[in-house]
C-alpha positions in Angstrom: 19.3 78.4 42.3 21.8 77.0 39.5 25.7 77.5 39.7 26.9 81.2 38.9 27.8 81.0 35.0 25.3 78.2 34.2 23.3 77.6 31.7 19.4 77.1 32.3 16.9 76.7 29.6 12.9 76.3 30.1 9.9 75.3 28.0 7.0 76.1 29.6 3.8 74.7 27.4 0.3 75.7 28.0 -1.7 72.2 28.6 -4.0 72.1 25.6 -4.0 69.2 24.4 -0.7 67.4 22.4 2.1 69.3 21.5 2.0 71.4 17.9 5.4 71.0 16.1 6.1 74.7 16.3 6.5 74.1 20.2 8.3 70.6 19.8 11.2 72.7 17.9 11.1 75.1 20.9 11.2 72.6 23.6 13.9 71.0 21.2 16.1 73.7 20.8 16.1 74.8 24.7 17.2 71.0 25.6 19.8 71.3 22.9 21.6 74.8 24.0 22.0 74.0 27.6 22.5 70.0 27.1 25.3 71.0 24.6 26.7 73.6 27.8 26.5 71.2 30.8 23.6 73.5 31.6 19.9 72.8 32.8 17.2 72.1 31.1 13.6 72.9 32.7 10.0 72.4 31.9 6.6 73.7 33.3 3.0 73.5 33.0 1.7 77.3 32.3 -1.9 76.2 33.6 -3.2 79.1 34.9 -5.6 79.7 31.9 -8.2 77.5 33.1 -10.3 77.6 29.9 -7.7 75.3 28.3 -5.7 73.4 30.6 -6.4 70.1 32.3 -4.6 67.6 34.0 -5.2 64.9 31.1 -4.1 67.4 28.5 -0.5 68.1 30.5 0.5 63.9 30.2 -0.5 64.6 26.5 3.2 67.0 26.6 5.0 65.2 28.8 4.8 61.9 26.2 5.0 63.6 23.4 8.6 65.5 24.7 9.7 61.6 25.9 9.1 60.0 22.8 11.1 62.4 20.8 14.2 61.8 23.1 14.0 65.3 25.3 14.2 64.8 28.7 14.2 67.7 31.3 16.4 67.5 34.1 14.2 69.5 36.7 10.0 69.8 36.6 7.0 67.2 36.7 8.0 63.8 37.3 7.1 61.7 34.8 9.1 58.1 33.5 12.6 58.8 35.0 12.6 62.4 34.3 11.8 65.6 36.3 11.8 66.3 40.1 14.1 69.2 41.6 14.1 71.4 43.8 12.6 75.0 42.5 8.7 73.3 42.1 6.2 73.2 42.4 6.4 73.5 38.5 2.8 73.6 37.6 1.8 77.4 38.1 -1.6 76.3 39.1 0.2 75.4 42.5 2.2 78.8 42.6 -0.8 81.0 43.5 1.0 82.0 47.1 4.2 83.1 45.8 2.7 85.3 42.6 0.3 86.9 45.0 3.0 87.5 47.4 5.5 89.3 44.6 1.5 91.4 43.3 1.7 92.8 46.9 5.3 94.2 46.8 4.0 96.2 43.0 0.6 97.3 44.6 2.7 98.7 48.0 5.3 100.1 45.5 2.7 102.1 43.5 3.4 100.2 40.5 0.3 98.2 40.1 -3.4 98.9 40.4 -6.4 97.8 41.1 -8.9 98.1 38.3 -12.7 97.5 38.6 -14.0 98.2 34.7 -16.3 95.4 33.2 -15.6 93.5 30.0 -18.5 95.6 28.9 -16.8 98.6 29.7 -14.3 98.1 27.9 -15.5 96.9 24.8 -17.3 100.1 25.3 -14.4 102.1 25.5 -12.8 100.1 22.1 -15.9 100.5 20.1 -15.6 104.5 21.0 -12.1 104.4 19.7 -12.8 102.3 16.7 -15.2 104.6 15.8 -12.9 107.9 16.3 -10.4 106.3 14.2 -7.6 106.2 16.9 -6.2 103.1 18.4 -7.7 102.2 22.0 -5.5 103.1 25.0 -6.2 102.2 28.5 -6.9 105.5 30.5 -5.2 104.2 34.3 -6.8 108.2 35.4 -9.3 107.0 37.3 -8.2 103.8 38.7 -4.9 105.8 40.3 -6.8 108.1 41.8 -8.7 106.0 44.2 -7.9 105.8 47.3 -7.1 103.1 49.1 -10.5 103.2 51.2 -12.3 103.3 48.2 -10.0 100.4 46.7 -10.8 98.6 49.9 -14.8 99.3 50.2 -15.2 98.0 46.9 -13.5 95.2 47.0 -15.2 94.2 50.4 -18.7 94.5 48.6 -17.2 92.1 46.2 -16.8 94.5 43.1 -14.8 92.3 40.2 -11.1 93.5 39.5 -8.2 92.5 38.1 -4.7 94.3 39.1 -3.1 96.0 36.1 0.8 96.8 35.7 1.6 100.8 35.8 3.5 100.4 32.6 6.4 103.6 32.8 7.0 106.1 30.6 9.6 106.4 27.7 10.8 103.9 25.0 11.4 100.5 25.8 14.7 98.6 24.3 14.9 94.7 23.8 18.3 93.2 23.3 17.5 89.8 21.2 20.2 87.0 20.9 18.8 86.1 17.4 16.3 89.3 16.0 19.0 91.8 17.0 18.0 95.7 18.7 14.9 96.7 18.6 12.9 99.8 20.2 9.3 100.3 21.2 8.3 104.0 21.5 7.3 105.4 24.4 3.4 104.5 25.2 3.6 101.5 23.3 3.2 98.9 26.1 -0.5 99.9 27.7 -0.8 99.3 31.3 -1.7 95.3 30.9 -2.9 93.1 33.6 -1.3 90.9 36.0 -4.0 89.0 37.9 -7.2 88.3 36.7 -10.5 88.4 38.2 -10.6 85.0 38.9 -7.5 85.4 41.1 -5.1 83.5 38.5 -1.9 85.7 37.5 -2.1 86.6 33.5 0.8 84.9 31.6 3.0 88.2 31.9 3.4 88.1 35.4 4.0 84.0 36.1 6.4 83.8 33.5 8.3 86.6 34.8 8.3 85.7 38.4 8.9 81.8 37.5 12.2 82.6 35.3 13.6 84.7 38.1 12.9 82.6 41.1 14.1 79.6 38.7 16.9 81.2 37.4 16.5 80.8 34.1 19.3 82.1 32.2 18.2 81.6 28.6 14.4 82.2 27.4 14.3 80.5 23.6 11.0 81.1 22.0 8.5 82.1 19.0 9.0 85.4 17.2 5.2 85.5 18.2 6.0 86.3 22.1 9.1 89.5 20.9 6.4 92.6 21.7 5.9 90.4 25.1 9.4 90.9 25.9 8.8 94.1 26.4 6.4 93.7 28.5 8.5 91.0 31.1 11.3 93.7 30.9 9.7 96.2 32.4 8.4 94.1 34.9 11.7 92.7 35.9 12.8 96.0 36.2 10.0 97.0 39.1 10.5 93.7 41.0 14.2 94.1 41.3 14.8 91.3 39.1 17.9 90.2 36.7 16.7 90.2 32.8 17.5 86.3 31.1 19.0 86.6 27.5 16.3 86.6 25.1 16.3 84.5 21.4 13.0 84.4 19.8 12.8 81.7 16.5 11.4 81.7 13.6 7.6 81.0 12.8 7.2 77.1 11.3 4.7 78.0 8.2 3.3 75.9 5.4 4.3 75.8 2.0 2.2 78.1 0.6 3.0 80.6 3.6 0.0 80.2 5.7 0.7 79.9 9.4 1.5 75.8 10.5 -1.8 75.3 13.2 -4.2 73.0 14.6 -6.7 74.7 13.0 -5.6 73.0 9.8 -7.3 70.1 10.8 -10.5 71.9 11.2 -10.6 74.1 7.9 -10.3 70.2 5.9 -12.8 68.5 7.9 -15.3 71.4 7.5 -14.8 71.8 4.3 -15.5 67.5 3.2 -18.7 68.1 5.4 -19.8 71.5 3.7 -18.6 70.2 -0.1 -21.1 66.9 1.2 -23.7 69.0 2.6 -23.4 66.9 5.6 -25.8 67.6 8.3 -25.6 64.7 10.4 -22.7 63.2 11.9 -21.7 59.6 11.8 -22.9 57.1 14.3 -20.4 57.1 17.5 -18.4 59.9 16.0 -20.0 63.3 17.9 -23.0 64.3 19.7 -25.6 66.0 17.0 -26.0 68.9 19.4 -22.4 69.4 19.4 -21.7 68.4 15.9 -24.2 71.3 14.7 -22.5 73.8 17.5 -19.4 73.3 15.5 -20.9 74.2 12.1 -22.7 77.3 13.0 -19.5 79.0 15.0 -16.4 79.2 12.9 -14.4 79.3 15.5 -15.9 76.8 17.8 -13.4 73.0 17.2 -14.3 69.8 18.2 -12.5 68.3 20.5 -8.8 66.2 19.2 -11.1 62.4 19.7 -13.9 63.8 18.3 -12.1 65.0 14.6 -10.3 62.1 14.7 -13.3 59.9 14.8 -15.5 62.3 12.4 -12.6 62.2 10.1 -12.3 58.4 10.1 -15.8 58.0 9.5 -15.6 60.2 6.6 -12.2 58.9 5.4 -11.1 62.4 5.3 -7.1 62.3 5.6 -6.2 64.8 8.4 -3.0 67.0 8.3 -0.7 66.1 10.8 0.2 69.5 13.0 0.8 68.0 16.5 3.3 65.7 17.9 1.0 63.0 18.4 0.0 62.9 14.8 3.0 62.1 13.5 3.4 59.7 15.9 0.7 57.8 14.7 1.3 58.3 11.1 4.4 56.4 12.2 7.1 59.1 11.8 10.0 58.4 13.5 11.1 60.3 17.0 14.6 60.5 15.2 14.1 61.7 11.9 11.3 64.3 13.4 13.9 66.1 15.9 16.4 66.1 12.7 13.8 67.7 10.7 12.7 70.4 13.5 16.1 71.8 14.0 16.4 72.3 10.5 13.3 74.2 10.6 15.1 77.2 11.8 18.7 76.3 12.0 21.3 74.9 10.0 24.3 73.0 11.3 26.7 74.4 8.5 28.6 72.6 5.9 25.6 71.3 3.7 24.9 68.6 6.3 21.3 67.8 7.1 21.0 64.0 8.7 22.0 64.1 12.4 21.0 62.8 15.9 19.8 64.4 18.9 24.1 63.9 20.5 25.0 65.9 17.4 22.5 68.7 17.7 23.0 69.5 21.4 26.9 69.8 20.3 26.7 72.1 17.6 23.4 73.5 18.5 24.0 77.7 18.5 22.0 80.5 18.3 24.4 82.3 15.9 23.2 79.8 13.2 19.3 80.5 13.7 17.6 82.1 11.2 15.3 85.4 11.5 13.0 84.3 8.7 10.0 82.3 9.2 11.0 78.0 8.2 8.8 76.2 6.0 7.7 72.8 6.4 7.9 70.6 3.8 6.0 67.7 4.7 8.0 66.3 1.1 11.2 66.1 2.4 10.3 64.6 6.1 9.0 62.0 4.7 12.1 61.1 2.4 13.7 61.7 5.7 11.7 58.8 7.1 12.3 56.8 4.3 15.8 56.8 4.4 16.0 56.2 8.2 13.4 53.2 7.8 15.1 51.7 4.7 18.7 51.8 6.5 18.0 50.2 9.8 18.7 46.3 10.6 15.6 44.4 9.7 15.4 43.3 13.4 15.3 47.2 14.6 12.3 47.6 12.0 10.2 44.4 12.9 10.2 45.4 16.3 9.7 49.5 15.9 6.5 47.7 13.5 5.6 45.7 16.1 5.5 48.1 18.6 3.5 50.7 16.9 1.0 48.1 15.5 0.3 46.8 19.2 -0.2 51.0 19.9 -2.4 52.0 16.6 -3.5 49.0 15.2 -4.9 46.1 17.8 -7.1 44.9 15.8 -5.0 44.1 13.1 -2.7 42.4 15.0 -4.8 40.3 16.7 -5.8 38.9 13.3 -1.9 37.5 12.6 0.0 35.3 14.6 3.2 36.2 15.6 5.1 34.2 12.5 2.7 35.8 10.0 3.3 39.4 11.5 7.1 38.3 11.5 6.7 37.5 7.7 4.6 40.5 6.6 7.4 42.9 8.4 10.5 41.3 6.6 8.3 41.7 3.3 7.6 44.9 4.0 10.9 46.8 5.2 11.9 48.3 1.9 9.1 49.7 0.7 7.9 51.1 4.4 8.2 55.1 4.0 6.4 54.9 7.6 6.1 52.8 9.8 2.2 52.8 9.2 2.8 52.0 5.4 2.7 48.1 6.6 -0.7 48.5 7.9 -2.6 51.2 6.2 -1.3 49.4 2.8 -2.1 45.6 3.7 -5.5 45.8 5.6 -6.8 43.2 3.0 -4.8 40.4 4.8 -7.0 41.2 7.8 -9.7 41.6 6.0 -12.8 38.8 5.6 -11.9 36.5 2.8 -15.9 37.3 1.5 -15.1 41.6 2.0 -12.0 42.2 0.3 -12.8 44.9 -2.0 -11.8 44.9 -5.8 -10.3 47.8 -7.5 -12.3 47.8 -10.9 -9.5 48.9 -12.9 -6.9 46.5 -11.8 -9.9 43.7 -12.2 -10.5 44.7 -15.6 -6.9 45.0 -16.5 -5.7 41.8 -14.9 -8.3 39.6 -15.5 -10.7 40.1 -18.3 -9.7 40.9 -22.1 -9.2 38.6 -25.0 -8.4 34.2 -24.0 -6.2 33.3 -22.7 -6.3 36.2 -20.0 -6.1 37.0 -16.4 -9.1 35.2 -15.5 -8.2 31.6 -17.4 -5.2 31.5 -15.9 -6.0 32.2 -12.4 -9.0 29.5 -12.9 -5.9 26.9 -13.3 -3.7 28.1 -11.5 -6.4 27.7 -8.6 -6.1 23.5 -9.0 -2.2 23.7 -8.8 -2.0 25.4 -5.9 -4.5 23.1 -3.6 -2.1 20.8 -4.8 1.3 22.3 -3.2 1.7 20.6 -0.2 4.2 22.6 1.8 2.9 26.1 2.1 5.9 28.3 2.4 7.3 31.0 0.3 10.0 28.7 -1.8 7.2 25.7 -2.4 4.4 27.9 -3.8 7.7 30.1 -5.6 8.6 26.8 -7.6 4.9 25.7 -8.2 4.3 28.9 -9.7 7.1 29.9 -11.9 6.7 26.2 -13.7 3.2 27.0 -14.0 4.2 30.5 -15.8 6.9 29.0 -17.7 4.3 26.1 -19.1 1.6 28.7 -19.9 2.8 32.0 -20.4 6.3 31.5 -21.8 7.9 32.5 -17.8 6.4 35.8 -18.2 5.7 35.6 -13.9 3.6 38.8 -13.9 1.1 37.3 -16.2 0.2 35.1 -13.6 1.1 37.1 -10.4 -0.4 40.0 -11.0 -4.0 37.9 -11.4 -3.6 36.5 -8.2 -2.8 39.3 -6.5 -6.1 41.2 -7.3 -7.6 38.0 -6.6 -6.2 38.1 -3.0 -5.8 41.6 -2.5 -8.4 43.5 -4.5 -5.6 45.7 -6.2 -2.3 45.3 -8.1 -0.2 46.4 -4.9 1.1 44.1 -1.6 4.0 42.2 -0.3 5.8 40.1 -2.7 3.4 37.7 -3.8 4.8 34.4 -2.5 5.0 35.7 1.2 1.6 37.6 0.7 0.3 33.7 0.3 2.2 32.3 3.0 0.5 35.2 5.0 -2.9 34.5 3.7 -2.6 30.9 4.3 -4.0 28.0 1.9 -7.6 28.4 3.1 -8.2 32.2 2.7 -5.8 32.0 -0.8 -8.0 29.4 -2.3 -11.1 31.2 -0.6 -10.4 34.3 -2.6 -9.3 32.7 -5.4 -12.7 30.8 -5.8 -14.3 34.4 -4.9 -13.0 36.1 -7.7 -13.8 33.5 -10.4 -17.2 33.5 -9.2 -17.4 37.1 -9.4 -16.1 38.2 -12.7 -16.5 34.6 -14.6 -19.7 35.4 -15.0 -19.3 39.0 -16.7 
């Protein structure tokens, strides 16, 4: 147990799959209220709902929390962080002590055994539903069971859950952030606490977990406030202390709707309806499961399998988790600057600040009760700013490092010095640190594939003599004649060659040889796009390009 007066903070993710922003900013505001106190922060794996958790899916979290700086001081051990004392801290592995702190309620009379079917019960809803009246759990005949009967029908291996005998009168939750609130009397039903597959419900773990913990601070979404209500009264029968609650704000879109993975599915089924798709892609997802998708709105493919149906399409995917952003080649940084201010403000019109600054001034006096918005505009001028201000050696290697994660192929196709060059021609107009390779596949790119934008082609280098065209066609001879093939040689040869034919006007010859190389009117600077290309693929694609649309 922690120090008396200590702080301890916890964030306690279900494993199902990477972590959505809305439970990054959690996770990120616990580590920032007790790191800022000398406190503790701690993190579990709520993996009791074995419908959605696996083992693969929990290392998802645990990456995702490293890579944006927060590190827990006491759970699963994972690259320098975790370990303690008050594991195990996966509630898969806490069976013993949940069932043990069941028994004590069931002796007490203050939970139940409860044998109703799911059919039952939907029974019972549907009678309600159709009365008008809102469905209440009648505990009558459950109570008054005896404990032979409880006993007989458990031994001939009746299904039950145990169920919480919720008491009477109005229930009052004190909230660090939402203020007083008051549930009437009969508002909490009698909910369970074990299911019939012998896992405890979420209710009871979390409440027995904090306790035995000692969690002193629970920080989470408005979603879970009527669940307080619920833990409350349970602390209340097991004897145990209540933790200060603060629940946050909600992390919307812009246009209100709630921020969630399912996002990702409403786009991608709405490019395959909108194409009347009814096949998927080669290698993308089984056709069995693909069509198992369609039919059930709320059936989702799995995170690989949208990814690789989306890439095949070349639909662009929102980003909603952790992960996503990650690859979109956000920075850890600027996102844990943008999440606090989804919720919080620091005061004094400031809004760029590191993780050492939050956990100082981080306090829950300054969290806001309404729900945040995300503007997806602003986090990416955020990026910008961070990307365009760091050293240019910081940005080669961040670049480096996230090519060598996302894009392999790419980089196997440049040598190091070419990579080097593309990087230092790329800094200042990065807004991501994807930009480099989503914008410049065409220097990876087969010298016979490169694709041309028929615009740029049409503007650049046809129209009235002397055009694009002519002067790429002699520009072509001058540059198999530069001998040093480096950014300042092939800079001299073609600036005399624009000030002999186009009066110095550069772009009159640039831009043609950039569609020529590039298939469009955007790259690098053009003299280290060569020096990238080489002198084989340059004059390659020069010779492509004049064969192409000299003959239109």
């Amino acid at each position: 147990m922690p120090a008396a007066g200590s702080i301890v903070t916890r964030f306690a993710p279900s494993p199902s799959g990477h972590l959505h922003v809305g439970g990054a900013r959690t996770a990120l505001f616990c580590w920032a209220y007790a790191k800022g106190r000398g406190g503790t922060f701690l993190l579990r794996i709520e993996d009791t709902d074995q419908k959605r958790s696996s083992d693969a899916a929990s290392l998802g979290f645990l990456k995702d929390l490293k890579w944006l700086g927060i590190d827990w001081n006491e759970g699963p051990e994972f690259d320098g962080c975790g370990g303690g004392d008050r594991g195990p801290y996966f509630q898969s592995e806490r069976l013993e002590i949940y069932n043990a702190h069941l028994q004590r309620l069931l002796e007490s009379g203050s939970a139940y055994y409860a044998f109703e079917t799911t059919e039952d019960l939907d029974t019972k809803r549907s009678a309600a539903k159709a009365k008008g009246v809102a469905y209440r759990y009648d505990r009558t005949e459950s109570v008054n069971r005896t404990k032979q009967e409880v006993a007989e029908l458990l031994a001939s291996g009746r299904s039950a859950v145990i169920r919480f005998r919720t008491p009477e009168g109005p229930i009052t939750i004190q909230d660090a952030i939402l203020g007083q609130a008051t549930l009437p009397a009969g508002e909490v039903d009698d909910f369970v606490l074990r299911k019939a597959d012998g896992f405890p419900t979420y209710h009871f773990a979390v409440v027995v977990d904090d306790e035995l913990m000692g969690v002193t601070h629970v920080l989470r979404a408005q979603e879970h406030f009527n669940n307080t209500a619920k833990h409350m009264v349970l602390q209340d029968s097991l004897g145990f202390r209540r933790p200060t609650y603060g629940h946050l704000p909600l992390i919307f879109n812009p246009d209100g709707s709630k921020m969630s993975k399912r996002d990702k599915d409403k786009m991608l089924r709405k490019a395959v309806t909108e194409r009347k798709i009814s096949q998927p892609p080669t290698n993308t997802v089984s056709q069995e499961e693909f069509s198992a998708w369609l039919a059930g709105k709320n059936v989702q493919l799995e995170h690989a399998q949208a990814d690789r149906l989306a890439a095949a399409l070349q639909v662009v995917l929102p980003e909603i988790n952790v992960d996503d952003f990650r690859r979109s080649g956000y920075l850890p940084e600027v996102m844990c600057n943008f999440l606090a201010l989804n919720g919080w403000s620091p005061g004094e019109n400031r809004e760029k600040f590191d993780n050492a600054f939050l956990a100082q001034a981080f306090d829950l006096s300054r969290v806001v009760k309404t729900p945040a918005k995300f503007d997806r505009v602003k986090l990416l001028s955020f990026n910008c700013d961070a990307i365009t201000g760091m050293p240019r050696d910081e940005f080669v290697n961040r670049v480096r490092n996230h090519g060598h994660a996302y894009h392999s192929d790419f980089m196997r196709k440049l040598s190091a010095e070419q990579f080097d060059t593309l990087a230092a021609a790329s800094h200042e107009r990065s807004k991501t640190l994807d930009d480099l390779f989503r914008l410049n596949r065409f220097l990876v790119t087969d010298d016979q594939a490169v694709c041309f934008d028929s615009k740029a082609a049409e503007k650049n280098l046809q129209g009235a003599e002397p055009n694009g065209l002519s002067h790429l066609r002699a520009l072509r001879g001058v540059l198999s004649e530069v001998k040093a093939w480096d950014a300042p040689s092939l800079e001299g040869a073609i600036k005399a060659f624009a000030e002999a034919h186009t009066a110095g006007q550069l772009g009159k010859v640039a831009q043609p040889l950039r569609v020529a190389v590039s298939g469009t009117t955007v790259s690098p600077p053009i003299f280290d796009t060569l020096v990238i290309l080489g002198r084989g693929s340059t004059l390659a694609r020069v010779d492509r390009a004049l064969q192409m649309f000299g003959t239109h």
